[in-house]
C-alpha positions as protocol buffer text, in pm:
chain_id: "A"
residue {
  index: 1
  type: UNK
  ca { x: -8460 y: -10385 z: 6072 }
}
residue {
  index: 2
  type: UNK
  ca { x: -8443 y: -10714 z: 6276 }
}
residue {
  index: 3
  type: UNK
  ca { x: -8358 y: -10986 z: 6024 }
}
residue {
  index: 4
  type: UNK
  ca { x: -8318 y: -11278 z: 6239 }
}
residue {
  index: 5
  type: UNK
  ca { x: -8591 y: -11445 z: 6524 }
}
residue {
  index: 6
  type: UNK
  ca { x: -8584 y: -11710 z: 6805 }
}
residue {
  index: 7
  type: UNK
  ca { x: -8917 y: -11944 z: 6882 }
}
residue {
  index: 8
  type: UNK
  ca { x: -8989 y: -12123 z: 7152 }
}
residue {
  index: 9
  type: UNK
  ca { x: -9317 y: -12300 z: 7246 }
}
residue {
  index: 10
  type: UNK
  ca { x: -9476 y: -12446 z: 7536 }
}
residue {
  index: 11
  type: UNK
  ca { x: -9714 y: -12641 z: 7644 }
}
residue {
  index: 12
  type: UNK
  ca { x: -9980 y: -12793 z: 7441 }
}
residue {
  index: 13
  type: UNK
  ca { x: -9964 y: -12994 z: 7061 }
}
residue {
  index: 14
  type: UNK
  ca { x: -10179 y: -12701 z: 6946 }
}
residue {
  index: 15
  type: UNK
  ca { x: -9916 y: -12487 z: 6996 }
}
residue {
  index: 16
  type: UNK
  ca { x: -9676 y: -12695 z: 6770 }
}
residue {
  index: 17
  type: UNK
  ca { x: -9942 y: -12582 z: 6510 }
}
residue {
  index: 18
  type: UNK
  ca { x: -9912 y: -12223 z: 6580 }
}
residue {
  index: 19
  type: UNK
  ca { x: -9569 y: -12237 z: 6593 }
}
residue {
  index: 20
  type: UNK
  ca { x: -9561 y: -12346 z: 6269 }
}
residue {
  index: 21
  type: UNK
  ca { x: -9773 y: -12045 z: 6174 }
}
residue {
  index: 22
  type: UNK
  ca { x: -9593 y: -11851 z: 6378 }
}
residue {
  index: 23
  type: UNK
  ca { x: -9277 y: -11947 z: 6142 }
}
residue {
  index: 24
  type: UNK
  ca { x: -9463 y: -11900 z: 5836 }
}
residue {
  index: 25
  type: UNK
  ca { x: -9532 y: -11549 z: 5922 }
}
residue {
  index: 26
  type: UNK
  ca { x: -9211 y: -11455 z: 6047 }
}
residue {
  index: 27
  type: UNK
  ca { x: -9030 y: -11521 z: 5721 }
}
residue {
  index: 28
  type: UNK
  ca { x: -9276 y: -11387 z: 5519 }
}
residue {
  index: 29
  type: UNK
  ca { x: -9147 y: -11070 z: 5678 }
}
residue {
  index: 30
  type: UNK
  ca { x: -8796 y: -11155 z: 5542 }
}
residue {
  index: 31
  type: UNK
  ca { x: -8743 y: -11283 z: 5900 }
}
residue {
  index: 32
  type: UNK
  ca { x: -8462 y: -11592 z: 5907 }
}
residue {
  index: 33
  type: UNK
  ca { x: -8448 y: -11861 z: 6220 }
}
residue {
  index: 34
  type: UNK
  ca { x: -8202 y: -11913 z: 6421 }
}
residue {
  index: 35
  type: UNK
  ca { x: -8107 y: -12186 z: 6739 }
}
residue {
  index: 36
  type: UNK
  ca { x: -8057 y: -11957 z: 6982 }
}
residue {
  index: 37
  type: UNK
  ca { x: -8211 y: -11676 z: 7167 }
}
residue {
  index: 38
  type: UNK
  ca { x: -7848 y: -11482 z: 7193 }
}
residue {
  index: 39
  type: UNK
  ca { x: -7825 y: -11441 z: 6841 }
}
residue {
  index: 40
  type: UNK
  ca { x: -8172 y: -11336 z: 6739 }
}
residue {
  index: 41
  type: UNK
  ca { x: -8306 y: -11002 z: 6686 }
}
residue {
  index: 42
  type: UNK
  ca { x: -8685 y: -11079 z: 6775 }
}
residue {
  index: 43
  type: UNK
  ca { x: -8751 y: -11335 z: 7045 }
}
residue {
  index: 44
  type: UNK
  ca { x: -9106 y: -11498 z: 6991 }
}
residue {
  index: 45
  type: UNK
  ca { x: -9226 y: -11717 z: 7303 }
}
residue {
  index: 46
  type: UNK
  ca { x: -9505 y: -11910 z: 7181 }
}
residue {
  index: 47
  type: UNK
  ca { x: -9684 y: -11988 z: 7554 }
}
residue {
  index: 48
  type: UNK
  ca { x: -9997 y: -12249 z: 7721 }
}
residue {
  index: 49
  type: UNK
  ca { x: -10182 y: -12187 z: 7974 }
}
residue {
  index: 50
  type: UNK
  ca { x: -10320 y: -12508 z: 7948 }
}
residue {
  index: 51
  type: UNK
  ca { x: -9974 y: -12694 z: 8123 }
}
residue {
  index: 52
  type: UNK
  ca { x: -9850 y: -12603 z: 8470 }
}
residue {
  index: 53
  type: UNK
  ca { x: -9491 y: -12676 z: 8358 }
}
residue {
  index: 54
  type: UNK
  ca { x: -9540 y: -12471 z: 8047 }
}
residue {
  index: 55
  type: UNK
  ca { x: -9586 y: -12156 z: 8307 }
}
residue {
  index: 56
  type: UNK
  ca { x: -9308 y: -12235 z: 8508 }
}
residue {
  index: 57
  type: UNK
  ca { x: -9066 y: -12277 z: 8195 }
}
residue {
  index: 58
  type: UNK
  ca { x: -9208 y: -11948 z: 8054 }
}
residue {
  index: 59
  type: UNK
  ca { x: -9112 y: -11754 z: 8355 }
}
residue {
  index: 60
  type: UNK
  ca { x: -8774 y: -11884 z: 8340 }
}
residue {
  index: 61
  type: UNK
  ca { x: -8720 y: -11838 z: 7948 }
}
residue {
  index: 62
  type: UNK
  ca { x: -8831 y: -11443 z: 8013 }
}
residue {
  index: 63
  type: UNK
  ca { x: -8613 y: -11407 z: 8262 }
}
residue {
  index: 64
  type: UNK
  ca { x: -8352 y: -11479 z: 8044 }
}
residue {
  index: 65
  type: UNK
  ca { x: -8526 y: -11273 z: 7760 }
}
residue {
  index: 66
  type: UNK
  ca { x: -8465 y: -10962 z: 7985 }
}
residue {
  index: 67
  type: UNK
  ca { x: -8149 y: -11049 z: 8070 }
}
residue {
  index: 68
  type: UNK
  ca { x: -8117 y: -11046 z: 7688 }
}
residue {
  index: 69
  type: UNK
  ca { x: -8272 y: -10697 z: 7606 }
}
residue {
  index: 70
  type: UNK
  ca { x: -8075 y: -10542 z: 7875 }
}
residue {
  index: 71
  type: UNK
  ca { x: -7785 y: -10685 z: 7661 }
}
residue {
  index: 72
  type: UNK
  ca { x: -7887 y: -10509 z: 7339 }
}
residue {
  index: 73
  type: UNK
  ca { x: -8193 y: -10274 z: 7377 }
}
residue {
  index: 74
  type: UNK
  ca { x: -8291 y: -10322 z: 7009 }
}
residue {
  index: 75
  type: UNK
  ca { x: -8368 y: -10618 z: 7060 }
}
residue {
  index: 76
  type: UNK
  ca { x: -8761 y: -10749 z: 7022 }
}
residue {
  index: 77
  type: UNK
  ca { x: -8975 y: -10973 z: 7260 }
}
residue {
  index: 78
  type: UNK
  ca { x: -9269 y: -11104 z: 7136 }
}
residue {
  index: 79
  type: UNK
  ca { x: -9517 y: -11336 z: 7343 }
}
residue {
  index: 80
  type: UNK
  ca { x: -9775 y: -11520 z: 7124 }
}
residue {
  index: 81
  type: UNK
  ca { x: -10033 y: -11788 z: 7249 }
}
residue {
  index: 82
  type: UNK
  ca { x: -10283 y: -11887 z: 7537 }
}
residue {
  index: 83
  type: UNK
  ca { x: -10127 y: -11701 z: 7809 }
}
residue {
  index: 84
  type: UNK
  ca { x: -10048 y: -11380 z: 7583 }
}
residue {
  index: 85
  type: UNK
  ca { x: -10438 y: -11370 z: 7501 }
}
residue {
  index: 86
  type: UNK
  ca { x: -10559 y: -11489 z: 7847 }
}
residue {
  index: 87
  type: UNK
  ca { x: -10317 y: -11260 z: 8074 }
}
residue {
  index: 88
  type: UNK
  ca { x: -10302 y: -10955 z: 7810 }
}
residue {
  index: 89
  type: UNK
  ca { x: -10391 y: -10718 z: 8077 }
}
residue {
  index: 90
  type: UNK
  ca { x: -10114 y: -10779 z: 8296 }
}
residue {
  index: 91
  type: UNK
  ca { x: -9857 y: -10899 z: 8050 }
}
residue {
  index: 92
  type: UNK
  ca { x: -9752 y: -10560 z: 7993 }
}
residue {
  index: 93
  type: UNK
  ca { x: -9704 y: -10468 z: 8406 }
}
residue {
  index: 94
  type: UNK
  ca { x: -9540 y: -10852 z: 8467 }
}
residue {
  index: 95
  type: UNK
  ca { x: -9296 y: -10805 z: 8213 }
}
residue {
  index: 96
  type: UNK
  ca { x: -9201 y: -10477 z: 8103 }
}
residue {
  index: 97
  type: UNK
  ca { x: -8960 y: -10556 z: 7843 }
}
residue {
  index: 98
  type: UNK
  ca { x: -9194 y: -10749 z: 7652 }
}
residue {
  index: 99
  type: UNK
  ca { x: -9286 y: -10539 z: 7278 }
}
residue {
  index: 100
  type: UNK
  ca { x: -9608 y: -10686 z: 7213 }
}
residue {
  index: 101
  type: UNK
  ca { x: -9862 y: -11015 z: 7255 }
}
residue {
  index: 102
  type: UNK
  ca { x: -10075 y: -11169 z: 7061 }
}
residue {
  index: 103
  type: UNK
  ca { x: -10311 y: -11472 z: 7176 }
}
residue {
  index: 104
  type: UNK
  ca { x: -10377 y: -11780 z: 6922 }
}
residue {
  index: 105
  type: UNK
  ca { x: -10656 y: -11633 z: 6768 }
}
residue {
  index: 106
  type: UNK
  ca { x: -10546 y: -11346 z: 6626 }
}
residue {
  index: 107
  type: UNK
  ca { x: -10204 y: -11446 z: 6481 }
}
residue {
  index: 108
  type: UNK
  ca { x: -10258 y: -11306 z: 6181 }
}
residue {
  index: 109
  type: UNK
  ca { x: -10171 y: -10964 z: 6330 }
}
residue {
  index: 110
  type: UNK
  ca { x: -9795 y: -11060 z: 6429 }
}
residue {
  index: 111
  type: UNK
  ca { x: -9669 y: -10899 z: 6127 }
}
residue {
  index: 112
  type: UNK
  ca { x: -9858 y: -10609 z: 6214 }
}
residue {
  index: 113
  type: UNK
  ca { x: -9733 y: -10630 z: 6582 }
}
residue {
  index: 114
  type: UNK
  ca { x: -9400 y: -10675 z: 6487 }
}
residue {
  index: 115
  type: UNK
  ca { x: -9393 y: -10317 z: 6253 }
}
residue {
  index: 116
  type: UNK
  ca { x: -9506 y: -10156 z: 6538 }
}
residue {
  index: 117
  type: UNK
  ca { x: -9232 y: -10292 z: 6777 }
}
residue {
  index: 118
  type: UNK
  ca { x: -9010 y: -10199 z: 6525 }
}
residue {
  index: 119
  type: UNK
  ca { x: -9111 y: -9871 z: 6512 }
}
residue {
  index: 120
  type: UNK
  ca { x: -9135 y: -9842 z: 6861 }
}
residue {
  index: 121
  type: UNK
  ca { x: -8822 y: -9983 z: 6950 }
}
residue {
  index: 122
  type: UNK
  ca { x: -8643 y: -9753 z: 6692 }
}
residue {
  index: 123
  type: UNK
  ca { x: -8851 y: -9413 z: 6836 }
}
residue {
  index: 124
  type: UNK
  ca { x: -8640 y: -9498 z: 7169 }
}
């Protein structure tokens, strides 16, 4: 069971709000927080849709997330936010490694979403 997560957000103020959520749900799970994405079991990238830059730092940040699941298939990505709610659809056929996303609006679900990564990543 992952015990550890990495967050980063993008973009907009709102998002510092969510991430804060975001945090509050995570360890509710018995999740812990740590500084960098290497060491974490569940990588959670908290995106914006509303900031060109936030899109262009997202793409590089998962690119580095797959680099990390390659690394240790176990391993959990998570994306939460504007662009995980507005580009749902093709989240799943862009990036291929990611376990599950979640737009701001329905947040509540991550610790739902993240049981069923779990479970998922632990089927094989």
């Amino acid at each position: 069971m992952p015990a550890t997560y990495y967050l980063r957000s993008f973009g907009c103020q709102m998002n510092e709000h969510d991430a804060e959520r975001i945090r509050a749900l995570l360890e509710a799970e018995g999740l812990h927080e740590v500084d960098a994405p290497e060491a974490a079991d569940v990588l959670v990238y908290n995106t914006c849709t509303v900031r060109e830059s936030a899109d262009q730092r997202l793409a590089g940040h998962l690119g580095e997330a797959a680099r990390l699941k390659r690394e240790r298939p176990g391993r959990l990505v998570l994306l939460t936010g504007c662009f995980a709610q507005a580009e749902r659809e093709q989240v799943f056929s862009r990036f291929p490694f990611v376990d599950g996303a979640v737009g701001p609006q329905s947040l509540w679900r991550l610790p739902e979403l993240l049981r069923v990564a779990r479970e998922a990543a632990a089927a094989g």
